[in-house]
C-alpha positions as CSV (number, residue, x, y, z in Angstrom):
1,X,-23.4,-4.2,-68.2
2,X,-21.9,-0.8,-67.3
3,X,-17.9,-1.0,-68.0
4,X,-16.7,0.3,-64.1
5,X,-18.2,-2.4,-62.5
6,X,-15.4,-4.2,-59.9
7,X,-17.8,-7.7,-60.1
8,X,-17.7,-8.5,-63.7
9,X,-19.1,-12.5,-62.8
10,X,-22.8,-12.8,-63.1
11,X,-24.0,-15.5,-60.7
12,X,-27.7,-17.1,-60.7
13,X,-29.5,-19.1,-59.0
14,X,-33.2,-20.0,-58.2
15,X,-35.5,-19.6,-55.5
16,X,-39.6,-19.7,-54.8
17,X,-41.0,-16.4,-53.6
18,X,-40.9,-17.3,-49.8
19,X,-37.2,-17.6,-49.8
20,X,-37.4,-14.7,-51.9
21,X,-39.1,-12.4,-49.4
22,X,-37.4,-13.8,-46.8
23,X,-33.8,-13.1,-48.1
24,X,-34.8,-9.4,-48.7
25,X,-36.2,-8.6,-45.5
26,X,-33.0,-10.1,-43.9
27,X,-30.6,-7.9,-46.6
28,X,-33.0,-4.8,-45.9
29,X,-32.3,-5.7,-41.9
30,X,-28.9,-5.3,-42.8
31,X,-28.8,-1.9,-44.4
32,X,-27.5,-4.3,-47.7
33,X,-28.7,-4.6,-51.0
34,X,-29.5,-8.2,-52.1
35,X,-26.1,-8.7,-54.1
36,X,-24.0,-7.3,-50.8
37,X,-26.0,-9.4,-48.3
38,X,-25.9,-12.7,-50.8
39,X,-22.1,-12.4,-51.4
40,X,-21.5,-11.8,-47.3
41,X,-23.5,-14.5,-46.5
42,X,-21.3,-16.9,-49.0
43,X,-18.3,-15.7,-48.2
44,X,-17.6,-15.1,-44.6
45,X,-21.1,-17.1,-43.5
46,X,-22.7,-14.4,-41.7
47,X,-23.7,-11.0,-41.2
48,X,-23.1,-9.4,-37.9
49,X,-26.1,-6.4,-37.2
50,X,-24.7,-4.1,-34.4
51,X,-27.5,-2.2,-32.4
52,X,-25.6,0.8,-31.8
53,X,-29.3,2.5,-29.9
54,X,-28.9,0.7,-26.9
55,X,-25.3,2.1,-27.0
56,X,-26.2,5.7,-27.5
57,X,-28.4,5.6,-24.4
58,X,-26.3,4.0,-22.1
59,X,-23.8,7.0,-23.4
60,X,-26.8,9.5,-22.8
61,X,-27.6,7.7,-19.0
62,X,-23.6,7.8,-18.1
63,X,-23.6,11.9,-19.4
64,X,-26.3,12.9,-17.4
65,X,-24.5,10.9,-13.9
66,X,-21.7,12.9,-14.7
67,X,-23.5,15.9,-14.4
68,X,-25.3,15.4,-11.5
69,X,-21.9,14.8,-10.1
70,X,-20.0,17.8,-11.2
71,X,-23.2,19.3,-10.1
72,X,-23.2,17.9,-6.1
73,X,-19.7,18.4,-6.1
74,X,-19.9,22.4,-6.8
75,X,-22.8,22.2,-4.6
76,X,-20.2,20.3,-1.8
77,X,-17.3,23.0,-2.7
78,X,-19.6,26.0,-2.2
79,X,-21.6,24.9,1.0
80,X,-17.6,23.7,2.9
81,X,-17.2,25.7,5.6
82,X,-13.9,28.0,5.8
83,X,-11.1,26.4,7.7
84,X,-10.0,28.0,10.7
């Protein structure tokens, strides 16, 4: 066991080789290796996955309003017709 390690508590325990797949398709979901995901799991009782795609294209749709804005309204500014 390498000397740096910050978890110097081995912990086992057993499981058949569904439960097996199944918890590291669910860590590899998470972006978590197995110890990462296990310990999470145990400790705070769940793992919270943020999507953050659907964000970045509601931030796309809401950039390309505001330009079509900006653009109308230099459209609106250069069409007005001089006041009198």
């Amino acid at each position: 066991m390498p000397k740096n390690r910050e978890r110097k508590i081995p912990f086992q325990f057993y499981v058949n080789s569904d439960e097996e797949f199944i918890i590291r398709e669910k860590a590899a979901s998470c972006h978590k290796n197995i110890s990462a995901y296990l310990r999470t799991i145990a400790i705070k009782g769940a793992i919270h996955e943020v999507n953050f795609q659907e964000l970045d294209e509601f931030s796309k749709q809401l950039s390309q309003l505001r330009f079509e804005f900006n653009r109308i309204e230099s459209e609106i500014t250069s069409t007005r017709l001089p006041k009198k």
